[in-house]
TORLUM-878980 format. One record per atom (N, C-alpha, C): residue number from 1; atom name; x, y, z negated. Coordinates in Angstrom, 1 decimal. Example, Ala and Ser with C-alpha at 12.3 -4.5 7.8 and 13.67 -1.06 7.14 Angstrom:
// residues 2
{seq: 1, atom: N, u: 13.2, v: -5.7, w: -7.8}
{seq: 1, atom: CA, u: 12.3, v: -4.5, w: -7.8}
{seq: 1, atom: C, u: 13.2, v: -3.3, w: -7.8}
{seq: 2, atom: N, u: 12.8, v: -2.2, w: -7.1}
{seq: 2, atom: CA, u: 13.7, v: -1.1, w: -7.1}
{seq: 2, atom: C, u: 12.9, v: 0.0, w: -7.9}
END
This chain:
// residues 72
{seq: 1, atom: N, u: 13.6, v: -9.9, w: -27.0}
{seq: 1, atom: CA, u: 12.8, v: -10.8, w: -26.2}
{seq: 1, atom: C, u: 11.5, v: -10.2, w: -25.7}
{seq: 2, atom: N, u: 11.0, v: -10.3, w: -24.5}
{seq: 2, atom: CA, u: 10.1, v: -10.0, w: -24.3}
{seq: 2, atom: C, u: 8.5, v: -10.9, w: -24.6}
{seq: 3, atom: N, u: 7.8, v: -9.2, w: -25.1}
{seq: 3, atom: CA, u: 6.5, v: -9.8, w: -25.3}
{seq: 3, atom: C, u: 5.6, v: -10.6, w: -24.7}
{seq: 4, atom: N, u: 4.6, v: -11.7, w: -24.7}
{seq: 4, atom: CA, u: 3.9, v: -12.2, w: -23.5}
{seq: 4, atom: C, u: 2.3, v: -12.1, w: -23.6}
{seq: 5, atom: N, u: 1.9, v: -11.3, w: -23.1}
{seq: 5, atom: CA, u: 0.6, v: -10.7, w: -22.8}
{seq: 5, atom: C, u: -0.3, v: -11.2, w: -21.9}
{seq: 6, atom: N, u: -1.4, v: -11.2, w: -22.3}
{seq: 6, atom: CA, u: -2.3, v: -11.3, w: -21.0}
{seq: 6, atom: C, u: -2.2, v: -11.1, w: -19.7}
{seq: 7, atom: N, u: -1.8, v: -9.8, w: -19.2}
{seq: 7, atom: CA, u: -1.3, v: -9.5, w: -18.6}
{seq: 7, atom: C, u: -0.3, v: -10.1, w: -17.7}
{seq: 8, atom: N, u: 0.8, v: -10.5, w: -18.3}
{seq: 8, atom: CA, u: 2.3, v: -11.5, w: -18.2}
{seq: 8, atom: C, u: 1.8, v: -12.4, w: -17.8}
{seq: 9, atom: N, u: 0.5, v: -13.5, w: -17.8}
{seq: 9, atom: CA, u: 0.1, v: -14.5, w: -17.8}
{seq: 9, atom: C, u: -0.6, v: -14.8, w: -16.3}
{seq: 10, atom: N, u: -1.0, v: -13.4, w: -15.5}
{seq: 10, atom: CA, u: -1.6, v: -13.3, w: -14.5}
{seq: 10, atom: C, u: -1.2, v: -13.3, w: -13.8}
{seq: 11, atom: N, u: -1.0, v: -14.0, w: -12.4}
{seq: 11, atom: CA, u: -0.2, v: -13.8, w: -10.8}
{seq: 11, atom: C, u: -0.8, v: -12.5, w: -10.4}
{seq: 12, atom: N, u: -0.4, v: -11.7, w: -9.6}
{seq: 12, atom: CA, u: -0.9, v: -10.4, w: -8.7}
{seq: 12, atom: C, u: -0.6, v: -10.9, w: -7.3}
{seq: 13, atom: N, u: -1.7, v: -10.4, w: -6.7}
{seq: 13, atom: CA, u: -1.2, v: -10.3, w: -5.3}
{seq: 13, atom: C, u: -0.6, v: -9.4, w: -4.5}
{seq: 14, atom: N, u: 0.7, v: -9.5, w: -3.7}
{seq: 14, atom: CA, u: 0.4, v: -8.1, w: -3.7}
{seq: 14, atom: C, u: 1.5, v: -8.4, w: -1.6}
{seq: 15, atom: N, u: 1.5, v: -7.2, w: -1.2}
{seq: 15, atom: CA, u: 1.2, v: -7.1, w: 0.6}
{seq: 15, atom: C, u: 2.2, v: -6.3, w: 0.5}
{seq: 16, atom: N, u: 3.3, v: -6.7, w: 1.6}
{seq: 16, atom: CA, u: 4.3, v: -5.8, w: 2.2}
{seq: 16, atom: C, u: 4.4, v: -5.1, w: 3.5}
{seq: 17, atom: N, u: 4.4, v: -3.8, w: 3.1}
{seq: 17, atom: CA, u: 4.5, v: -3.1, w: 4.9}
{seq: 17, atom: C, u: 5.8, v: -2.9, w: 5.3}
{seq: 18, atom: N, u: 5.3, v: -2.7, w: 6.9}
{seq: 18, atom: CA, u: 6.6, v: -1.6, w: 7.7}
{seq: 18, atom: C, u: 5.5, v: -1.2, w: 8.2}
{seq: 19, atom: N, u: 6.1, v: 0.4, w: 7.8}
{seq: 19, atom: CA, u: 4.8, v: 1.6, w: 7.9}
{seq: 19, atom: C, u: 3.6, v: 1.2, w: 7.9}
{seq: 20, atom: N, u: 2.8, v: 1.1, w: 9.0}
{seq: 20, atom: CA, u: 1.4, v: 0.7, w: 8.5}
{seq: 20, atom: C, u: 0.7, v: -0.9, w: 9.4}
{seq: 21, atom: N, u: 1.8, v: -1.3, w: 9.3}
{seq: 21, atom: CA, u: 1.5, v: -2.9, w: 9.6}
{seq: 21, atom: C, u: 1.9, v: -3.6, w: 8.3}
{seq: 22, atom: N, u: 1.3, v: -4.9, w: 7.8}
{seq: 22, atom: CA, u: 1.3, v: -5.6, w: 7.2}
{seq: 22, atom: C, u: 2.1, v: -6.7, w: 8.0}
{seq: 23, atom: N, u: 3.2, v: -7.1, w: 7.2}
{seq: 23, atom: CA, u: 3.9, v: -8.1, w: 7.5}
{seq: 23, atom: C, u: 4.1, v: -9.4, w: 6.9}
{seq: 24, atom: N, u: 3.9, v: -9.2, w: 5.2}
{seq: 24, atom: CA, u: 4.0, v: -10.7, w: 4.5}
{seq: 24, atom: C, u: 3.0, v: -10.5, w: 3.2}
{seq: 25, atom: N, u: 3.0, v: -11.2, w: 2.4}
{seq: 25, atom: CA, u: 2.1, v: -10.9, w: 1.2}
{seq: 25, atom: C, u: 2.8, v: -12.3, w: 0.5}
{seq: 26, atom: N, u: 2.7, v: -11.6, w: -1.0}
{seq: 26, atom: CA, u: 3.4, v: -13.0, w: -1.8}
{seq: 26, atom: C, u: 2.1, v: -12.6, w: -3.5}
{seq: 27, atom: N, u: 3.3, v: -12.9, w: -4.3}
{seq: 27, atom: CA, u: 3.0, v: -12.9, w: -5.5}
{seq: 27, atom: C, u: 3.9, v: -12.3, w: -6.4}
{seq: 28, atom: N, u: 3.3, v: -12.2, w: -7.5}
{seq: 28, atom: CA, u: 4.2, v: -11.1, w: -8.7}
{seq: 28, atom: C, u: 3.6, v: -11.0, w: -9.8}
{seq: 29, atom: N, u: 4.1, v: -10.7, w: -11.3}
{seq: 29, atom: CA, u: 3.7, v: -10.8, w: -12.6}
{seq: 29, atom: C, u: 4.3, v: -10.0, w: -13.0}
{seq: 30, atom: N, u: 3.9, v: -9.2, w: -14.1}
{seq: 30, atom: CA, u: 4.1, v: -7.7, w: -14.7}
{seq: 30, atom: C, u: 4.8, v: -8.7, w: -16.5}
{seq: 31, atom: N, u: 5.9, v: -8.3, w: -16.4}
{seq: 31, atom: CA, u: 6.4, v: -8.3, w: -18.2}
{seq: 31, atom: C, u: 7.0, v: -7.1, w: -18.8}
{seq: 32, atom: N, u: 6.4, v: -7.2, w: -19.8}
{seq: 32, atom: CA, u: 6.3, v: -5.7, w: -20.9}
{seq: 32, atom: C, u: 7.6, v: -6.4, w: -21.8}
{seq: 33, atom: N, u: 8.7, v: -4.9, w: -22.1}
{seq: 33, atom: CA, u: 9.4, v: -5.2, w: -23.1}
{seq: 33, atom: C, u: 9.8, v: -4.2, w: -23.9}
{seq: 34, atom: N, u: 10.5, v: -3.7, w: -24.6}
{seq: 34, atom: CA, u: 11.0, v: -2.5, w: -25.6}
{seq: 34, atom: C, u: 10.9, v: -1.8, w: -24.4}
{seq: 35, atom: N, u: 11.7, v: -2.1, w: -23.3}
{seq: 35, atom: CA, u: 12.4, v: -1.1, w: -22.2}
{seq: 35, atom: C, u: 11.3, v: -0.6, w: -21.3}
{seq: 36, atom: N, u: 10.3, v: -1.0, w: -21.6}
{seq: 36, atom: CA, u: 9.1, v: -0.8, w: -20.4}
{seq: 36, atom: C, u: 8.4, v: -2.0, w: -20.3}
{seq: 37, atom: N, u: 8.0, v: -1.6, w: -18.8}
{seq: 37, atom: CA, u: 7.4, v: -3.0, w: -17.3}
{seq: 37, atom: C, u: 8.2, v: -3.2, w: -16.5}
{seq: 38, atom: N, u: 8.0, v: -4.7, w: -16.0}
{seq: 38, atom: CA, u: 9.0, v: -4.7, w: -15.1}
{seq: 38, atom: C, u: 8.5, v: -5.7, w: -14.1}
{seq: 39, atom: N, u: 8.2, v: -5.6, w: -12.9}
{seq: 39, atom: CA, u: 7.7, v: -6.4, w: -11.5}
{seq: 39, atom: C, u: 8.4, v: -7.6, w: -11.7}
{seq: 40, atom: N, u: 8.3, v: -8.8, w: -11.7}
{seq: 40, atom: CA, u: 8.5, v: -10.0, w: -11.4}
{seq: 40, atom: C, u: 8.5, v: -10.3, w: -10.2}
{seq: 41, atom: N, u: 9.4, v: -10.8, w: -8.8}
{seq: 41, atom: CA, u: 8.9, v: -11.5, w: -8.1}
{seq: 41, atom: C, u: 10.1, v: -11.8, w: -7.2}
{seq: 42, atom: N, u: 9.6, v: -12.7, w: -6.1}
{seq: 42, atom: CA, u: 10.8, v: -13.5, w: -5.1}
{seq: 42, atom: C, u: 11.4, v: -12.3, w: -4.5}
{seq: 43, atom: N, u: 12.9, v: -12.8, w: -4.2}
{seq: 43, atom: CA, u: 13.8, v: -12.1, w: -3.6}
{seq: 43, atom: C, u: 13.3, v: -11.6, w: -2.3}
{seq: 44, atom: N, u: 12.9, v: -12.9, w: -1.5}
{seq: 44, atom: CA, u: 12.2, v: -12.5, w: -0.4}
{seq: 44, atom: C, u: 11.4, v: -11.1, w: -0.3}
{seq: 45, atom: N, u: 10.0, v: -11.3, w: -1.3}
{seq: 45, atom: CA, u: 9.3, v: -10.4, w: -1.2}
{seq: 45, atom: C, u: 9.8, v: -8.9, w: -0.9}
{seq: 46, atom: N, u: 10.7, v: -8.3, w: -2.0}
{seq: 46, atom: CA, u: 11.3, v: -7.2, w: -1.6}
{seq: 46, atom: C, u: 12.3, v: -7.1, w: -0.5}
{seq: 47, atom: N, u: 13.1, v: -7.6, w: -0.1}
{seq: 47, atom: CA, u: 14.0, v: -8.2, w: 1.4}
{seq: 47, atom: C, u: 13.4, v: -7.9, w: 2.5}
{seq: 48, atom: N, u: 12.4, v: -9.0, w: 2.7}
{seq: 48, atom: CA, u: 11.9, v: -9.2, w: 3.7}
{seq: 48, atom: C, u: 13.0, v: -10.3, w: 4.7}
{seq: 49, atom: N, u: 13.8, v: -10.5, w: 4.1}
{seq: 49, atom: CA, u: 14.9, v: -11.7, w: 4.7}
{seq: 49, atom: C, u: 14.6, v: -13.0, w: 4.0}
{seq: 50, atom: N, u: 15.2, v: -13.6, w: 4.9}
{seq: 50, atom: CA, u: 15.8, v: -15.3, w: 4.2}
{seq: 50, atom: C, u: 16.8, v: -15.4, w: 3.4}
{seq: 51, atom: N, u: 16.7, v: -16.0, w: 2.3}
{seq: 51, atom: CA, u: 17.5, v: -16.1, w: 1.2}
{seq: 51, atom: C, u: 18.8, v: -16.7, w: 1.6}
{seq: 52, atom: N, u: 18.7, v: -17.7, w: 2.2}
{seq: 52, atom: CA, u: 19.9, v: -18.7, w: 2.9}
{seq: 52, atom: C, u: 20.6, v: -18.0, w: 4.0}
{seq: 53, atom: N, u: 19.7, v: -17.5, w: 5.0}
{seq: 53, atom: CA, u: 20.5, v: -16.6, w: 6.2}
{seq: 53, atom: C, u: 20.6, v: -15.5, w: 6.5}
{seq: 54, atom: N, u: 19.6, v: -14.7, w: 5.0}
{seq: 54, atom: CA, u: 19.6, v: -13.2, w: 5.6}
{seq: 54, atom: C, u: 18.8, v: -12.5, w: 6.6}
{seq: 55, atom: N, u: 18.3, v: -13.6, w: 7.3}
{seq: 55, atom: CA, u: 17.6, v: -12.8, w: 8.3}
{seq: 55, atom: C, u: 16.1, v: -12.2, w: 8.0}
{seq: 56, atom: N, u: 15.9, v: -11.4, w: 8.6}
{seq: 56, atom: CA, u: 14.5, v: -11.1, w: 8.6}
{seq: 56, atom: C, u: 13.3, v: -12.1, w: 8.6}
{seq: 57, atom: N, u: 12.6, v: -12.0, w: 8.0}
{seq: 57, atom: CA, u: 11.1, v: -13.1, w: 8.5}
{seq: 57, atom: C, u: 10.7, v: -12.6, w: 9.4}
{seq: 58, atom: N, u: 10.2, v: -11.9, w: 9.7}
{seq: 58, atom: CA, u: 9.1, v: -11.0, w: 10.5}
{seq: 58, atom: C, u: 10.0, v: -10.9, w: 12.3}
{seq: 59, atom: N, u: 9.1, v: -11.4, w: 12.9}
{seq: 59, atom: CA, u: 10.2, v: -11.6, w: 14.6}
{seq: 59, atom: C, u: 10.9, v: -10.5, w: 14.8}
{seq: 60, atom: N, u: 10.2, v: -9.1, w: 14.5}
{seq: 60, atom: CA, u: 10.6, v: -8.0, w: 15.5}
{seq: 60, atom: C, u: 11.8, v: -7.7, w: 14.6}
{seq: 61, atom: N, u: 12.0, v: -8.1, w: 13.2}
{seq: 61, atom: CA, u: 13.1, v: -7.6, w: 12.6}
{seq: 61, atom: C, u: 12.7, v: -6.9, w: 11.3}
{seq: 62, atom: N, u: 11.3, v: -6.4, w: 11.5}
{seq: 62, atom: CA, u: 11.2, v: -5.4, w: 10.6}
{seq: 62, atom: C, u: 11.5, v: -5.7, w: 8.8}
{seq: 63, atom: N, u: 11.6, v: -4.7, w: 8.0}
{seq: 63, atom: CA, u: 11.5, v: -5.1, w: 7.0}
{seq: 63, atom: C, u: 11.0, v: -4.8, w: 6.0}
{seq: 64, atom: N, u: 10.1, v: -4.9, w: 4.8}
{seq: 64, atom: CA, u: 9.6, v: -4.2, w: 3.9}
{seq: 64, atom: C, u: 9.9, v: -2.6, w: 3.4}
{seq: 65, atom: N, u: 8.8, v: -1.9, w: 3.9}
{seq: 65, atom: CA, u: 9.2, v: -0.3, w: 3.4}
{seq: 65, atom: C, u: 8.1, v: 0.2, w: 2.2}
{seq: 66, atom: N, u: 7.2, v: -0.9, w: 2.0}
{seq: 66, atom: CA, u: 6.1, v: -0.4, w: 1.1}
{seq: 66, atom: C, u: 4.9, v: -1.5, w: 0.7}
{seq: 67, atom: N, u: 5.1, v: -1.6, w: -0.5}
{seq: 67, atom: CA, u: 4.5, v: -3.1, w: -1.3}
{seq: 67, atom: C, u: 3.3, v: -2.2, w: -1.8}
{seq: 68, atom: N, u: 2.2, v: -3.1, w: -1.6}
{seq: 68, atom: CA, u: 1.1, v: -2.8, w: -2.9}
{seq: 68, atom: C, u: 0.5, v: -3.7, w: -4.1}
{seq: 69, atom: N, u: 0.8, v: -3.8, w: -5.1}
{seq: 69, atom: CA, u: 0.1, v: -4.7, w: -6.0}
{seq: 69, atom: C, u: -1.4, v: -4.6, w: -5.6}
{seq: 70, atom: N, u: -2.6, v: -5.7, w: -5.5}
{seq: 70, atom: CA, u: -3.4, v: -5.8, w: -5.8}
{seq: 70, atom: C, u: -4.3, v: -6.3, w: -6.6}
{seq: 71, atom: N, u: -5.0, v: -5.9, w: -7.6}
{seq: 71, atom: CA, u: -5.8, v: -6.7, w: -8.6}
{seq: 71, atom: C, u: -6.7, v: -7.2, w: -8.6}
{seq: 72, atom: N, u: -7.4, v: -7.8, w: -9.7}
{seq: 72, atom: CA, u: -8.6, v: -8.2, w: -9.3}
{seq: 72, atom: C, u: -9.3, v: -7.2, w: -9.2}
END
């Protein structure tokens, strides 16, 4: 089972690109276990689609090529 840490307890924010535009920004939480760390967060966020139809959010199509966690 995994441990729950301070850490574990905090939302991050964090911002998705295509190349160097900003497209969406969501949320995420870090959990520690024997195996490591491990990113927590919506399907979307990494996709950049709709869960129901797949499609892209973003008009032009684009889709997530590079996330950054930010902290406080």
């Amino acid at each position: 089972m995994a441990n729950l840490t301070e850490e574990s307890l905090m939302s991050l924010f964090i911002r998705m690109y295509y190349n160097e535009t900003s497209i969406s920004s969501g949320t995420a939480f870090i959990v520690t276990s024997s195996s490591g760390y491990f990113l927590i967060t919506n399907r979307q966020n990494i996709t950049g689609r709709n869960s129901e139809t797949n499609k892209p959010f973003f008009p032009t199509g684009a889709i997530p090529k590079w996330r950054y966690i930010i902290t406080g």
